[in-house]
C-alpha positions in Angstrom: 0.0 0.0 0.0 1.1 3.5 -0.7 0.4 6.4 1.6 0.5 10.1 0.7 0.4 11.8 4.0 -0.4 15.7 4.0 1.1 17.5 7.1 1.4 21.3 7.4 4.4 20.4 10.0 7.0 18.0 9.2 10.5 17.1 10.3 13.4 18.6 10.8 10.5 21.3 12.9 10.5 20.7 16.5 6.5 19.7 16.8 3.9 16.8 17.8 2.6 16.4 14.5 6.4 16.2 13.0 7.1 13.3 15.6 3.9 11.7 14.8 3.9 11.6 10.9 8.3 10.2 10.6 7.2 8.1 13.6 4.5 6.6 12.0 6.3 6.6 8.7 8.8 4.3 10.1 7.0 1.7 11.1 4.6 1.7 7.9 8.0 1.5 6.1 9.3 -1.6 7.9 6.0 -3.2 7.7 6.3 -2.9 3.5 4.1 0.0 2.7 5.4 3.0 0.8 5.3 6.2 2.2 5.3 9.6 0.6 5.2 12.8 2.4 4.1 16.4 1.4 4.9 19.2 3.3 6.7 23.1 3.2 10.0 24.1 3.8 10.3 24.2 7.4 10.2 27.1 9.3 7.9 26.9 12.1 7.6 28.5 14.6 9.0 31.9 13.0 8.2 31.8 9.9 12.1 31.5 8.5 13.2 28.4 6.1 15.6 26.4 8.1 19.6 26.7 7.0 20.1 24.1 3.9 16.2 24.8 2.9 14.7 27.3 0.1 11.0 28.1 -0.1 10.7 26.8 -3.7 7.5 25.9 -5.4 8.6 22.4 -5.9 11.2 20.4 -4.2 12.1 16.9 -2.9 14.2 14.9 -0.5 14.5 11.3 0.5 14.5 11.1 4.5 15.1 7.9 6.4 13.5 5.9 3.5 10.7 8.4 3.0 9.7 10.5 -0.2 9.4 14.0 1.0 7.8 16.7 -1.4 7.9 20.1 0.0 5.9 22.7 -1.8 5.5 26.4 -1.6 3.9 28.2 1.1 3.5 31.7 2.8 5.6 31.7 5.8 5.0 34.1 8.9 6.1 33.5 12.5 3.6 31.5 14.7 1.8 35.1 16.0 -1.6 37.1 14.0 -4.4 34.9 13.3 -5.0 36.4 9.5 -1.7 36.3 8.6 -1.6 32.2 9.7 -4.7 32.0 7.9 -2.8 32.8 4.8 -0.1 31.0 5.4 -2.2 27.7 5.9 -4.5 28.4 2.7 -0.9 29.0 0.6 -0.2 25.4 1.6 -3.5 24.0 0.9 -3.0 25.9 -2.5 0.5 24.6 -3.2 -0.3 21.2 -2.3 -3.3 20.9 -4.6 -2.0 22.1 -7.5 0.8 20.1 -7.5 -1.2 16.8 -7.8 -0.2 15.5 -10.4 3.5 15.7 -9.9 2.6 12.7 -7.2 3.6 9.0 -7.6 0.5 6.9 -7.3 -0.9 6.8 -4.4 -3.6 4.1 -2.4 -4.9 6.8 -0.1 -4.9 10.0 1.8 -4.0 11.2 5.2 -4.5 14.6 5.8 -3.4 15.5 9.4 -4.9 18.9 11.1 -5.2 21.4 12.3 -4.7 23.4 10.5 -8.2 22.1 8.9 -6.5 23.3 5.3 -4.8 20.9 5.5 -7.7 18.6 5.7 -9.4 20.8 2.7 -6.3 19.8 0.5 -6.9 16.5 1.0 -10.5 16.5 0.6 -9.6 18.2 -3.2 -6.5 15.6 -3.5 -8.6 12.8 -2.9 -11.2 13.6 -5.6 -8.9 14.4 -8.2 -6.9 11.6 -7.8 -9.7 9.2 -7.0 -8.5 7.5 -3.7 -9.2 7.5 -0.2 -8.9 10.0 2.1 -8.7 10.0 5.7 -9.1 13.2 8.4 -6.7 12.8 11.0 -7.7 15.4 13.9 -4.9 15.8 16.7 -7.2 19.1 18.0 -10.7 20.3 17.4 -9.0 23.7 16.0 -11.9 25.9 15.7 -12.9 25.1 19.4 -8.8 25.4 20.3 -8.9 28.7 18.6 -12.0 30.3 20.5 -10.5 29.1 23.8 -8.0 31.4 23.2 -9.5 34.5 22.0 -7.3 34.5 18.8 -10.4 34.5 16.3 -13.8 36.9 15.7 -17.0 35.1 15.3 -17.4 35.4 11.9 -14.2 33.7 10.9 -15.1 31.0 13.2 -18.1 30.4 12.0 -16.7 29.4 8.2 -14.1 27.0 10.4 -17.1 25.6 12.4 -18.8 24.8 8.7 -15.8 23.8 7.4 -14.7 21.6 9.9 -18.3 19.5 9.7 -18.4 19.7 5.7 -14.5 17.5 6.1 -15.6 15.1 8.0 -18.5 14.4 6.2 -16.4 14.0 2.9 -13.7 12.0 4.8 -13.5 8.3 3.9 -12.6 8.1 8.0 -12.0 10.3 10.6 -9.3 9.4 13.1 -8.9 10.9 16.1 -6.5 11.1 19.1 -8.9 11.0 22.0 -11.6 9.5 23.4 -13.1 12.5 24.2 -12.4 14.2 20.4 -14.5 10.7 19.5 -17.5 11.9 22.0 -17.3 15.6 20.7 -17.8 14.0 17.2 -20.4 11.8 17.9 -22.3 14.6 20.0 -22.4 16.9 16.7 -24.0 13.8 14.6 -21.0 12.1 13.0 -21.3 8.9 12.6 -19.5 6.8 15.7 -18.9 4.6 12.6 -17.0 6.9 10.7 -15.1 7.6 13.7 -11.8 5.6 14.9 -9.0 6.3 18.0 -5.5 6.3 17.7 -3.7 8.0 20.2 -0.1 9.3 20.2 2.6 7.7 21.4 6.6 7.5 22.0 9.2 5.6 20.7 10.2 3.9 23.8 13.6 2.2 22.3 14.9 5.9 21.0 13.7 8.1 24.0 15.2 6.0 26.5 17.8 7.1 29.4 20.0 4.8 28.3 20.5 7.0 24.9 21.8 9.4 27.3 24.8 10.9 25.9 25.4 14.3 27.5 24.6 15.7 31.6 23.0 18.5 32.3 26.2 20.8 32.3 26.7 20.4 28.6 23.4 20.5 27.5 22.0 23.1 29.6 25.2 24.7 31.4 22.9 23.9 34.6 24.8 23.2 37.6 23.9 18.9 38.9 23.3 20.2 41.9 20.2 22.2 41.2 16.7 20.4 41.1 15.6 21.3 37.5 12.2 21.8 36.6 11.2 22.0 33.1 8.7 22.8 30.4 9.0 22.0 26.8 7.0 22.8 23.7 5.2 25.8 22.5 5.1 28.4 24.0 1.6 29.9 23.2 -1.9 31.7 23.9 -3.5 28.3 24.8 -0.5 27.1 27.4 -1.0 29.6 30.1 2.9 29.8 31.1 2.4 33.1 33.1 1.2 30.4 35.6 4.5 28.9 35.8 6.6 32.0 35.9 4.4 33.2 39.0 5.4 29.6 40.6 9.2 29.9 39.7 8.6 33.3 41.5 7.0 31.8 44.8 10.0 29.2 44.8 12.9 31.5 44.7 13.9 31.4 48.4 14.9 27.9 47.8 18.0 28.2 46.1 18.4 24.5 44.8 15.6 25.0 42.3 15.8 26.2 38.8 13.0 26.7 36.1 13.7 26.1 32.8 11.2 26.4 29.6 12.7 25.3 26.3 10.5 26.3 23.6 9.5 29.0 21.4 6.0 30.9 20.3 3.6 33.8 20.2 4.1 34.5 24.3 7.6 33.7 24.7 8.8 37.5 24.3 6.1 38.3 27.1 6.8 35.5 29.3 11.1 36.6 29.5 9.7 40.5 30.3 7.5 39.2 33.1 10.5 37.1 34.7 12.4 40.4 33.8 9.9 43.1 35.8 9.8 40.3 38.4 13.7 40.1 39.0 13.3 35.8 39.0 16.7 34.7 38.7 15.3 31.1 38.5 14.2 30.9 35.5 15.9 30.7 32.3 14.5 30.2 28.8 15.7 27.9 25.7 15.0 27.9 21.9 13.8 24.8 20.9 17.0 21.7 19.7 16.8 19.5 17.0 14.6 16.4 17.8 18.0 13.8 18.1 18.8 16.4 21.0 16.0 15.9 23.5 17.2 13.1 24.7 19.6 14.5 26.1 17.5 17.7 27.4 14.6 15.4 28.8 17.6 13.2 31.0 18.7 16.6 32.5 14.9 17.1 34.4 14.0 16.4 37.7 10.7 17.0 37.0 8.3 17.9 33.8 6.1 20.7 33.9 2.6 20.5 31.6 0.2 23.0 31.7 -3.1 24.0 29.7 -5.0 27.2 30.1 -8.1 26.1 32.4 -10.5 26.2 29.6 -12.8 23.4 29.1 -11.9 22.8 25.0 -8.1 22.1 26.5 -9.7 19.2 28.7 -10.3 16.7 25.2 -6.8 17.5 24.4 -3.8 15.0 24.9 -0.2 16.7 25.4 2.0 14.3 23.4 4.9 15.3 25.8 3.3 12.9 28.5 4.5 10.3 26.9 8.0 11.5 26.3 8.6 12.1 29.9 7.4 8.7 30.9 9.3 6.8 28.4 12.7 9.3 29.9 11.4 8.7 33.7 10.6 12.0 34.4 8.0 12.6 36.9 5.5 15.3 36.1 3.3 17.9 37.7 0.3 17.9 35.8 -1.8 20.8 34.9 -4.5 19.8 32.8 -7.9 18.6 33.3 -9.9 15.9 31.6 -8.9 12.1 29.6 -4.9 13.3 29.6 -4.7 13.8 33.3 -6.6 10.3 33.8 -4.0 8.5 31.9 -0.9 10.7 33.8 -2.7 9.2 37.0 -3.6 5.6 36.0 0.1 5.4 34.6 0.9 6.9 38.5 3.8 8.9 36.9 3.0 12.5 38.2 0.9 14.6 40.3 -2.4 16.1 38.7 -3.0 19.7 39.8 -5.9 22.6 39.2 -4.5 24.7 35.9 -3.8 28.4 36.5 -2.9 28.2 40.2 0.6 29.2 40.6 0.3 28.8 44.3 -0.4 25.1 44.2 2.0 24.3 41.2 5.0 25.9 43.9 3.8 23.6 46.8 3.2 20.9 44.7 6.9 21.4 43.2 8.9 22.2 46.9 6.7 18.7 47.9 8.4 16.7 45.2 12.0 18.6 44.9 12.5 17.3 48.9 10.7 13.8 48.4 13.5 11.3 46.1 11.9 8.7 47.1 8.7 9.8 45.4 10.5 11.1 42.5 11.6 7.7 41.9 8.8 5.7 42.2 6.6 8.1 39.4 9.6 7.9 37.4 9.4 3.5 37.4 6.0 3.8 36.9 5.9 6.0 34.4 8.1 3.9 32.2 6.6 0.9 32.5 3.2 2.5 31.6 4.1 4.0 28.7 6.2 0.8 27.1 2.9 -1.0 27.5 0.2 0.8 26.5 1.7 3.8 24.1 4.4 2.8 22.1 4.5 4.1 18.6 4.7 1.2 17.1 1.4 -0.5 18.4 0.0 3.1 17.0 1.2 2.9 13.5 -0.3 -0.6 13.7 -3.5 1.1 14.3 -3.3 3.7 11.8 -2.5 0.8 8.9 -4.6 -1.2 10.5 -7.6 1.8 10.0 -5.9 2.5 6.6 -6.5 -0.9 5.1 -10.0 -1.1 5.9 -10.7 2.2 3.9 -8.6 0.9 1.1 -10.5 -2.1 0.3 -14.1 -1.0 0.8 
């Protein structure tokens, strides 16, 4: 079988969906199945094409055994919502008009937000006459109202356009139980509807691929307890939270903050540290992906945190299952199906989002308890190596994929 996958994001960018799509892509490779990817130059999150990379029209690459075909796009940093709009309709645009520059193909997976994405493949599938399938890591229009970032009118179209997709999908696949409910609840069919959550690659992010400490990746003293947060640092993470709890910490010396990441609050978050005079804190651009290995063995402890808005409670952070698979213990910040699975895994404490007063006692509680560290650590691990390793999820995606093939 030959997959064309359509992703907005792809490697070498530091993101879920990047992980998710060469992940996957790996396993469907050493399965049999062909693999093509289309994508843009990367340059998220600010907008600027990555050293080695030109924003042609046309381009490709072989990576790790997979086709990649990078077309054109409008590139803007991760900030202005019209401006993104733009860049994610270029893409959509680019990636449609090129189709038939694309080897044959058995089906589609288009993988969103942004729901363009989805829209391209929708246009891909009926001009080439195959298969598509809607692959929904967050319900964007609801994501994009949590945080303000949208006026009603535009979300309207994304509401409509969101529905009319899924209706012209062969199948829908989503990465949580509670995306499936949403679904279901707004009279998609449950049959239409299939779950295949993200995962890790528990051989690669392992401790034991440790090759650097925490002085030469970080310049962080061993002796500090570090605490850190990874990812994107945006409208919908609420990280003023975890700058007010670095600030409540401060008269123990031991502990350090770190947040490794880059987005549309980042410049805000390193002035409110500043007018706050928090020498605990320090902030990171994001590495290249070979490199987290190294920066997820240098925490103590994970930080994860989701403005307390109810759309962020269907979500699941794919950086749970990172830190479990590295045995790093994590205070939890989000509500809903994601902080049930960081609890049945017992491999951090869940806490209340948005109270920086109970993130710092729940932080000093675990910095002076090793004992406890360890134990959420073990845990953790084992969890993770049974129930979310990537490669039982690419199973699941073929295994979704073949069924929509042969009908």
């Amino acid at each position: 079988m030959h997959i064309l996958v359509l992703s907005d994001r792809f490697h070498p960018e530091i993101s879920a969906p990047s992980f998710r799509v060469m992940d996957h892509a790996q396993e469907w490779l050493a399965e049999g199945h062909e693999v093509t990817i289309v994508t843009c130059a990367p340059n998220a999150p600010k907008g600027k094409v990555f050293p080695g990379y030109k924003n042609k029209l046309y381009q490709e690459e072989m990576m790790n055994g997979v086709r990649v075909i990078r077309v054109w796009s409008y590139m803007v940093p991760n900030t202005g919502t019209f401006k993104r709009t733009l860049d994610y309709i270029s893409f959509a645009f680019s990636l449609t008009f090129f189709f038939w520059r694309y080897p044959r193909f058995d089906v589609v997976v288009a993988t969103s937000p942004p729901l363009f994405v989805a829209f391209g493949g929708y246009l891909l599938s009926w001009l080439r006459w195959r298969p598509w399938v809607f692959e929904v890591r967050d319900l964007w229009p609801e994501s994009i109202k949590a945080t303000g970032a949208s006026k009603s009118l535009l979300l309207k179209f994304f509401y409509w356009l969101e529905i009319f997709l899924y209706k012209k999908s062969s199948r829908v696949v989503v990465v949580t139980q509670a995306f499936q409910e949403n679904l279901i609840a707004r009279k998609i069919s449950a049959e239409k509807i299939e779950v295949v959550t993200n995962g890790v690659d528990t051989k690669l992010f392992s401790r034991a691929n440790i090759t650097h400490n925490r002085q030469q990746t970080f310049g962080i003293s061993p002796d500090k307890f570090l605490v850190g947060y990874f990812g994107t640092v945006g409208m919908a993470h609420g990280l003023e939270t975890l700058v007010l709890a670095a600030e409540k910490c401060q008269h123990e010396k031991r502990i350090q903050f770190l947040i490794m990441g880059e987005g549309a609050k980042r410049a805000e978050l390193e002035e409110l540290a500043k007018q706050r005079k928090l020498t605990n804190i320090i902030f990171q651009d994001f590495v290249p992906h070979e490199k987290m290995i190294n920066c997820w063995g240098s925490l103590d402890l994970s930080l994860v945190h989701l403005r307390p808005d109810p759309a962020f409670e269907k979500v699941i952070p794919s950086k749970i299952f990172e830190a479990m698979a590295m045995e790093v213990p994590m205070v939890y910040a989000v509500k809903g199906e994601s902080a049930e699975i960081v609890q049945k895994a017992n491999a951090g404490l869940c806490i209340n989002p948005g109270d920086e007063n109970v993130m710092a006692r729940t932080i000093l509680e675990l910095a002076s308890s090793q004992d406890k560290l360890s134990k959420l650590a073990n845990s953790g691990r084992t969890f993770v190596k049974t129930h979310y390793s990537r490669t039982t999820k690419a199973k699941e995606m073929i295994d979704v994929l073949e069924t929509v093939v042969k009908k």
